[in-house]
N, C-alpha and C positions, 0 to 999 in steps of 0.2 A: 395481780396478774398482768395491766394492762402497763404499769408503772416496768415492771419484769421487760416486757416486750420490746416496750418502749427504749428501757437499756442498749438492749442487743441490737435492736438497728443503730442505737446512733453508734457504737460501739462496732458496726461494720460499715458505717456510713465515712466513721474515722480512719478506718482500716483504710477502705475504697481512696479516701484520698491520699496517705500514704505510701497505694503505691501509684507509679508510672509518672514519677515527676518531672512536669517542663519547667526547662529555662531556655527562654528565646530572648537573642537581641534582634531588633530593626531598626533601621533608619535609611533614610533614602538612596538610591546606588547614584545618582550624580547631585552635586550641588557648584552651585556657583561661588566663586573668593568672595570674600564678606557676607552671604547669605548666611542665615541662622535657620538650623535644625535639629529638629529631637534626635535625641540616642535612646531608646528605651527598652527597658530590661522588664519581662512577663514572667511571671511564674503564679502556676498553679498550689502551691503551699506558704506559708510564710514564712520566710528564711531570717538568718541574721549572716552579720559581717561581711556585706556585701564588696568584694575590690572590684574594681574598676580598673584595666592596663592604662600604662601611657598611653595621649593621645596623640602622636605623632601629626604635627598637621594643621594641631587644628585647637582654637582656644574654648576653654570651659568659660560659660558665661553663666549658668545657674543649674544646680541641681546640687542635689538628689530630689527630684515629688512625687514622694510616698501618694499611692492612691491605693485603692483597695474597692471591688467590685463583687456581687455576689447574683448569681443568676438561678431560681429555680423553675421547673416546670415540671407540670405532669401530665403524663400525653397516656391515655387507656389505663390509668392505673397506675404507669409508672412514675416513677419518683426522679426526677434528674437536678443535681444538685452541681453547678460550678462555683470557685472560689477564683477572684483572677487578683495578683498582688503585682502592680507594677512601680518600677523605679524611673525618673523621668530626669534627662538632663538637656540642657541648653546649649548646643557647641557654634563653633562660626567657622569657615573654613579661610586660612589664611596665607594657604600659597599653591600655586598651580600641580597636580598632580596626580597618581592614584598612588594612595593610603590603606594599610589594612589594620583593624581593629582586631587585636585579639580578644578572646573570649573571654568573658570575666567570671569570677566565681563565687558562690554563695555555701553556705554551712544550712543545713536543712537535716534535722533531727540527727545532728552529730555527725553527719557525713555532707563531704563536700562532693559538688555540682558545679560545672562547667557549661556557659553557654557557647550558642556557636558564634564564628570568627566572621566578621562584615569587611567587605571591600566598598571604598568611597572612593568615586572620582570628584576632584577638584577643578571646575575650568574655569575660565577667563569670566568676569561678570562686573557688574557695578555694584559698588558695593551698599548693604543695605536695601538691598533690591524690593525683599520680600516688608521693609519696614521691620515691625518689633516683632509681627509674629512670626513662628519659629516652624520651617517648613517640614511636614510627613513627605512619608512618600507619595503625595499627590500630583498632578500636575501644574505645574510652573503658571504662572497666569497669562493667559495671552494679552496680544497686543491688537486690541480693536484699532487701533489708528491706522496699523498699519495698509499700505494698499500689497495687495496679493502680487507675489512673483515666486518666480523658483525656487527663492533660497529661501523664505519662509513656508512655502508647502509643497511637498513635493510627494510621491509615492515612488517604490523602489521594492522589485524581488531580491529579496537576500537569498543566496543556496548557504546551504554548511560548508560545500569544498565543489571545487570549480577544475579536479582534474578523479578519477577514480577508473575502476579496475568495472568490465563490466560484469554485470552481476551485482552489485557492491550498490546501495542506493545512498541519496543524498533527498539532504530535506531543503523545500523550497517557502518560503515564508516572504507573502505578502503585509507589507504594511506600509502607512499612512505618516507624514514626518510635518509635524505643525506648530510654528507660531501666533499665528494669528487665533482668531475666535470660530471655529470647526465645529458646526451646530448640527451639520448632515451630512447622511454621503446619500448619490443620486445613482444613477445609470451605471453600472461597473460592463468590464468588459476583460474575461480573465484569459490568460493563454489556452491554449489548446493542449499545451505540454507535447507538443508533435515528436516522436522519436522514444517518450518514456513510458511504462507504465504507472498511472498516479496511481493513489492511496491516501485518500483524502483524512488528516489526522484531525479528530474531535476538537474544537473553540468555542469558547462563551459566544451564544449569541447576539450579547450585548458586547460591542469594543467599548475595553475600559483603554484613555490615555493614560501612560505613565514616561515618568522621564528617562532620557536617554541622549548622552552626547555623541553630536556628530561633527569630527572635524574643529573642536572645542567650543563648540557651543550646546546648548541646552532645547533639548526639542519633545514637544509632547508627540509621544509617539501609537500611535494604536492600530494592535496585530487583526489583519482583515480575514486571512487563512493562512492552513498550512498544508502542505501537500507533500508524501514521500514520494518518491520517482526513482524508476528503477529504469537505467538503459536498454534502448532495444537492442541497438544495434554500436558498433563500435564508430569511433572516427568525431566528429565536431557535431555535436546536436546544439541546437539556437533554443533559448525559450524566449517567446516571442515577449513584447511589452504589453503591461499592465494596464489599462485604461480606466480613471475612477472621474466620475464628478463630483465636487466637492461643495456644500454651499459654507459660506464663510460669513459671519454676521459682522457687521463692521459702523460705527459710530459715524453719524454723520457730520459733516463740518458744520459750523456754527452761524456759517452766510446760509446754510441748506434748509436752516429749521423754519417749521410756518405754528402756527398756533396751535395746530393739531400734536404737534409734538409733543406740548405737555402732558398730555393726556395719555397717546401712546408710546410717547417714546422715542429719541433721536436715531434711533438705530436700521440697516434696512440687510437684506439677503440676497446676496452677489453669489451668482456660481461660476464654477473654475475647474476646469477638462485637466484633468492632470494623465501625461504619459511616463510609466516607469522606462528605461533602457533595457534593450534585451541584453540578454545574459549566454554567453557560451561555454558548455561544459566541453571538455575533453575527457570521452571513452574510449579506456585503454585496453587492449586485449589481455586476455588473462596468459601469464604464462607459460611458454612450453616447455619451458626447461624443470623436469622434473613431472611432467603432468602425467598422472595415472591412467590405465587403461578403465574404462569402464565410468570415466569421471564425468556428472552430466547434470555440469552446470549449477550447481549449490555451491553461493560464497554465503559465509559468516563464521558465525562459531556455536556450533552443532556438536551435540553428544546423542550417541544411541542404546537403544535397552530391547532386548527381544525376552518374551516368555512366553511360557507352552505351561497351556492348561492340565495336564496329565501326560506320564512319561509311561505309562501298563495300562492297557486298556483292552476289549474286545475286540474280535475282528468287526467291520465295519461302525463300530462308534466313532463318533468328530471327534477333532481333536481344535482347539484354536491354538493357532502360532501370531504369534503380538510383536507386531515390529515400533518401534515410539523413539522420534527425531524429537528432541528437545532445541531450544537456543534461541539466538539470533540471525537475520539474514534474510534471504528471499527466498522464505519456508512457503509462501506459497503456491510456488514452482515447482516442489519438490512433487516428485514420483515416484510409486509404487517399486521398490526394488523386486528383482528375479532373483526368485529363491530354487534351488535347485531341490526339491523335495522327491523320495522317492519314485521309480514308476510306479509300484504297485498302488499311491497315494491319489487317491481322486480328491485334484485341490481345487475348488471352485474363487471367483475373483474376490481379491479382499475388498473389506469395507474401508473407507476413508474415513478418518477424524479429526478435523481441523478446528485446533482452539489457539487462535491466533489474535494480538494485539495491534492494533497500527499505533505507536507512540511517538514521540519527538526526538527517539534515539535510533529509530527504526522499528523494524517489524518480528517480533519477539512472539513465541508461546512453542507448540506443543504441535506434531501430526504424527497420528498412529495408521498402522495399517494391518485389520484383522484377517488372516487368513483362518477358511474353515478347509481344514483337511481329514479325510478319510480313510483311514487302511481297511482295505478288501480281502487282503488275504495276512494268516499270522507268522510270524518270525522277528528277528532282529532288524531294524532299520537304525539311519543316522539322518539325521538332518543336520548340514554342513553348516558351520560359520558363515554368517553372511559379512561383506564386506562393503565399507561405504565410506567413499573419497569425496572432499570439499576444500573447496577454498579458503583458510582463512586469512578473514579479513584483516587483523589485527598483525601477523608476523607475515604475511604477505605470503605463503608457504602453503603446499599441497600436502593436507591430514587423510590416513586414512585411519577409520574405527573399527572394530571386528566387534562382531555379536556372539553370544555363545553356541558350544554345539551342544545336541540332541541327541541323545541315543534312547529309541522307544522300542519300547519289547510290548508284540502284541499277541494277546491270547488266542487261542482256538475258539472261533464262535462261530455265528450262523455265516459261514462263508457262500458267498455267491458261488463262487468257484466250484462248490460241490454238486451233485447229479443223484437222484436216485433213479436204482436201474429199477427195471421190472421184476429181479427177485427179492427187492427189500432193500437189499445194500446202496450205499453211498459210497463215490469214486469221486477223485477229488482231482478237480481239471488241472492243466496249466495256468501257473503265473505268465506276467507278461515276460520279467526275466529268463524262466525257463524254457517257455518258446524262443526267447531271443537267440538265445544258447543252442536251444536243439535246431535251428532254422542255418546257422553256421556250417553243420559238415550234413544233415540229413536232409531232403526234400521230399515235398509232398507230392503223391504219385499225381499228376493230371488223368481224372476220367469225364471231365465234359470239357464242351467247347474246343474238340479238336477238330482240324482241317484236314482230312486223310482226302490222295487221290488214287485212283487206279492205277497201278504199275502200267508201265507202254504208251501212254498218252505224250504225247508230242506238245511244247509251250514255242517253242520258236518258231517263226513265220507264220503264228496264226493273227487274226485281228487285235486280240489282246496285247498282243507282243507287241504289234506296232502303235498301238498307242498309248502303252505304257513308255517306248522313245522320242514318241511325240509329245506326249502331255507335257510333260517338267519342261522342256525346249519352248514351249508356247509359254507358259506359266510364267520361266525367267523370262523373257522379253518383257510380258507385259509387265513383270514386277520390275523390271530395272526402267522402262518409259516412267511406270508413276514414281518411283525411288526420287528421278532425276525432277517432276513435275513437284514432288515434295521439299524437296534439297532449293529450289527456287523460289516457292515461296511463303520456305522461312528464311530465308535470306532477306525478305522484304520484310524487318523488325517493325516495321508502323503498321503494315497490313495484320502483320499476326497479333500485334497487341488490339489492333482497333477490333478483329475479330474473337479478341479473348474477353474484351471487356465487360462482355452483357452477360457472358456466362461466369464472371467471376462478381458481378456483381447479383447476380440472381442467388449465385452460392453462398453469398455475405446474407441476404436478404432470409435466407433459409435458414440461418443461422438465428436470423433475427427472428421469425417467426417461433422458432422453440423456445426462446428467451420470453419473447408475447405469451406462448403458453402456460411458462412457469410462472407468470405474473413476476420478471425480471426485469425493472424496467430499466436499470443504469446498463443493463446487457445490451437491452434491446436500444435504444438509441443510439452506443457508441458501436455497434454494427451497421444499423444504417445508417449513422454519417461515414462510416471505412468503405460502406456499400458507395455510395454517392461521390464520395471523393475521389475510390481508388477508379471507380467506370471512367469517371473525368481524366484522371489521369493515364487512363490505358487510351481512352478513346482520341483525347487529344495529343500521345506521345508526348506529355508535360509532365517532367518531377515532380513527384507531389506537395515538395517542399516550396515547390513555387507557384502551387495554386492557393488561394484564400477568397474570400468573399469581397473582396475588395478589385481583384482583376479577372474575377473570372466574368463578370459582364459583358468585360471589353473583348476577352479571347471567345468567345461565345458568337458576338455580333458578328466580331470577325470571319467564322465560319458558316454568318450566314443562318443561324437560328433566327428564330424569331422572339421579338419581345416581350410575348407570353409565356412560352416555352422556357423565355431567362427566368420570368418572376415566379413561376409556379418551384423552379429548381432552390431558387434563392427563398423562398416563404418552406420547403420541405427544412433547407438546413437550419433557418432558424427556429422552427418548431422544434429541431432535435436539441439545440445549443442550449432552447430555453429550458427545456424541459429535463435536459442534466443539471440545472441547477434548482429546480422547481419541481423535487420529488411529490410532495401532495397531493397534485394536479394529474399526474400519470396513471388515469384509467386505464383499464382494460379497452374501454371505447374508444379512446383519446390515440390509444396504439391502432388499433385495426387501423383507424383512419390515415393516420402518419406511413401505418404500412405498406395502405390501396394507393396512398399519393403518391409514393416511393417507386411503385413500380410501373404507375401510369406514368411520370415524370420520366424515367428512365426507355421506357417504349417511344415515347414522343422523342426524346433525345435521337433515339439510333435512327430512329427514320429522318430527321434534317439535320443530323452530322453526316456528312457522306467525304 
């Protein structure tokens, strides 16, 4: 029996491998003329008649090395069994350019199998660089001699595209560009993103270097973050520069060594402030030629689906009406559409559903919105086609999608609408339709709240009379004096902003406090830094784009603040700076405090700006 058993698993052990077969090629995406690299070919079965394409480019120095690897484990029970069969060749690259490698193919239980296609850049290099061994896709070996300058390390924000529609986001990717020996990174100091909304996209905690030509040389490069950003507003937005410090391990000269060095080592660690360049996008207005009525603000490429839970039902049973945006785009901006649902329909507000992705292609998934609705009284109703206009991103062109329509037939049930009188019977009220109807040509008789006076009574010339031609003549005066005392000074735009300030930063601050409630802590600090910057910017009639932590000291002095009053404002902003990047640390405690500082900070403010 146990010999039986033992059949059948390997027998679907063989099966399991049989199916879902890979073949992958790799080999490194830059190499240098005359360096040597592997090409290798994986698969998970053992194939035969393996071809290989021309290799355009580039010379065969050794191969084919058959190797063959076998890995099992068993983790609770289970059984996990890999087979890995790889092919290995030796290439050298031998003249400046980028080369692509088509897919090679292999015969695996009678049927042939295609790997995928590799692009190799070729640059400039010395040749034999790497010596005899034959470079992976690792990093290049740095150069400890080197002394540190710009062209051996540098950092730099890359965007995807440097002009777009707004609405339309673009991905921002910080990284690291090195020759030399790059042991650590120290102190960073990342943009603000001022004008976008970020979206901060998931990265290995750990930066792995990998290569990468810049300008035809070979650099180890490694990605620090990635960030989507979606336009606020249109017209030239700045992202500001990157600030990283770097330590760099570097070999000491041979006049430099003492006795000690045998022991630990000729080597010492030098650091280096590197600034990336700002970067300017151009946001372009979406549009108008062709823009739909009703269209509000959704670019990408968006499909919709609506359903209704039952189409015959009782009178006052729910009904749910299901609205579901699928796609790409700036789904997270999207809003509840207005559906026009029966009067007689008691529709209370839908639920929201957002399952949405941040990826490196943008911002991708799924938002539903559940409507529960009620019919109150029975007959034929329709629920209309809803309709929903977007921008797509792709043919640059205004889509709009229709939803289906609804026709619900509702039964006779316990209607509200009905009355029993005091002989037993039930009389069955007006709908709101039918009153609407009958309210057209009939009216309801007035029997309270009328004003009846005595026939003969005399109104002119008594006290009444004359101050009903006095009152209004008083009233305008005084309303056209303050008209004209208002019209003056909103004319003075410094006085009305200095005076908007406190109230529009208390309202930011408020904002923040229910953010603190919900234990929301990326909410609540980038309200109170909008709290603290925008009062700054109202109070001192300065664009916001030209305050920073670096000149507001001096604009401060300037008016006359005093020197505590600066440090206490500049210690609020960098607790908020820190602590958007140091989510662990954001207590519930840790907020109160930042929120009492915020607003004593801001009271000390308005009393010595004047």
């Amino acid at each position: 029996m146990r010999q039986i058993g033992l059949i059948i698993l390997l027998f679907f052990t063989s099966l399991a491998y049989a199916q879902n077969v890979e073949f992958k090629a790799s080999a490194p995406s830059v190499v240098a003329v005359g360096e040597q690299f592997k090409l290798e070919y994986t698969l998970n079965k053992e194939g035969d008649n393996l071809k290989v394409p021309t290799l355009e480019g580039f010379d065969l120095l050794m191969g084919p090395s058959v190797g063959q690897s076998f890995y099992s484990s068993n983790i609770n029970g289970k059984m996990t069994q890999n087979v890995t069969f790889s092919y290995t060749y030796i290439l050298e690259g031998t003249k400046k350019g980028t080369f692509q490698i088509p897919g090679a193919t292999v015969i695996i239980d009678g049927k042939e199998y295609t790997s995928n296609a590799l692009k190799i850049e070729v640059v400039e290099g010395s040749r034999n660089s790497n010596g005899n061994q034959a470079a992976t896709n690792r990093p290049v070996q740095p150069d400890a001699n080197a002394t540190v300058n710009d062209n051996n390390l540098f950092v730099k924000v890359e965007v995807s595209r440097r002009s777009l529609y707004m609405g339309e986001s673009l991905m921002a990717t910080i990284k690291v560009y090195t020759k030399v020996d790059l042991v650590n990174l120290g102190r960073t100091k990342f943009p603000d993103f001022n004008g976008f909304l970020a979206e901060e996209v998931p990265t290995p905690q750990r930066i792995e270097l990998v290569r990468e030509a810049v300008d035809g040389q070979i650099y180890n490069v490694g990605t620090i973050r990635k960030v989507l950003l979606y336009p606020q507003h249109t017209g030239e937005i700045t992202i500001e520069p990157f600030e990283l410090e770097c330590i760099v391990r570097q070999r000491l000269a041979n006049g430099g060594r003492s006795f000690f060095d045998e022991f630990f080592g000729n080597y010492k660690d030098v650091r280096a402030m590197r600034r990336s360049k700002p970067v300017t996008i151009q946001v372009k207005e979406l549009p108008q030629l062709g823009k739909p009525a009703g269209f509000g603000g959704t670019v990408g490429n968006v499909t919709m689906a609506t359903s209704l839970s039952a189409d015959t039902v009782n009178a006052n049973d729910a009904i749910t009406y299901k609205v579901t945006f699928r796609g790409t785009g700036n789904l997270k901006l999207l809003k509840a559409p207005t559906i026009n649902f029966p009067l007689d329909f008691e529709v209370y507000d839908p639920k929201e559903s957002r399952d949405l992705n941040i990826t490196e292609n943008g911002m991708a998934g799924s938002v539903s919105f559940e409507y529960l609705i009620i019919p109150r009284y029975s007959g034929d109703y329709k629920i209309p086609a809803i309709r929903f206009s977007y921008f797509d991103s792709q043919s640059n062109t205004y889509k709009t999608i229709a939803g289906a329509e609804y026709n619900i037939h509702v039964r006779k049930g316990a209607d509200k609408g009905q009355v029993e009188t005091s002989t037993g019977n039930q009389v069955k009220s007006f709908k709101k339709e039918d009153v609407r109807k009958v309210g057209e040509d009939i009216r309801y008789l007035k029997t309270e709240g009328l004003n009846l006076k005595a026939a003969g009574v005399r109104f002119f010339g008594t006290t009444l009379y004359w101050l009903a031609l006095l009152i209004p003549f008083v009233l305008f005066v005084v309303g056209a004096v303050l008209n004209r005392r208002r019209i003056k000074a909103n004319a003075d735009i410094v006085r009305v902003k200095n005076k908007a300030a406190n109230k529009m930063a208390r309202k930011r601050l408020k904002v923040a406090a229910s953010a603190m409630k919900n234990h929301n802590a990326e909410q609540f600090y980038d309200e109170v830094l909008k709290a603290l910057w925008g009062y700054m910017s109202y109070k001192l009639n300065i664009d916001r784009a030209e305050l920073n932590r670096d000149n507001i000291s001096e604009i401060l002095q300037s008016k006359g603040v005093e020197e505590d009053r600066i440090k206490e404002f500049i210690a609020v902003l960098d607790t908020c700076e820190y602590a958007r990047y140091a989510p662990g640390s954001n207590s519930d405690q840790e907020m109160g405090k930042v929120y009492t500082d915020s607003i004593d900070v801001i009271t000390k403010l308005d009393k010595a700006i004047r």
